[in-house]
C-alpha positions as a printed NumPy array, in Angstrom:
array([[  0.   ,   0.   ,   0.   ],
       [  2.753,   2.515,   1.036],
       [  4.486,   1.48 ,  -2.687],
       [  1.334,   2.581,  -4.055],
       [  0.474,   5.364,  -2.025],
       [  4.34 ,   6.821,  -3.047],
       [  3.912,   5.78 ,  -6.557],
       [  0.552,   7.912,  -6.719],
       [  2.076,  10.839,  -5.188],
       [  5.102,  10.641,  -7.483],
       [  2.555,  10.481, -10.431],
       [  0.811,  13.65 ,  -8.959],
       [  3.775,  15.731,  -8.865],
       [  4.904,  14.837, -12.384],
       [  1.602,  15.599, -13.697],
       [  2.002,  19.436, -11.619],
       [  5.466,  19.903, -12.861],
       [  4.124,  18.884, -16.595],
       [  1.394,  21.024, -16.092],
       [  3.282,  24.231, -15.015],
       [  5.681,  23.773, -17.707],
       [  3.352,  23.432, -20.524],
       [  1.362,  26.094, -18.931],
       [ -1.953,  24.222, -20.088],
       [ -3.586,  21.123, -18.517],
       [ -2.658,  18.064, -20.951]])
């Protein structure tokens, strides 16, 4: 559970750098 927990949070964060880069939500 923690694996997944981590892996989700990891996923999130990507997603918000992504996001901020592009400047538009993908």
């Amino acid at each position: 559970v923690l694996g997944i927990e981590a892996v989700r949070k990891s996923i999130e964060r990507e997603m918000n750098n992504v996001i901020s880069f592009d400047g538009s939500y993908v």
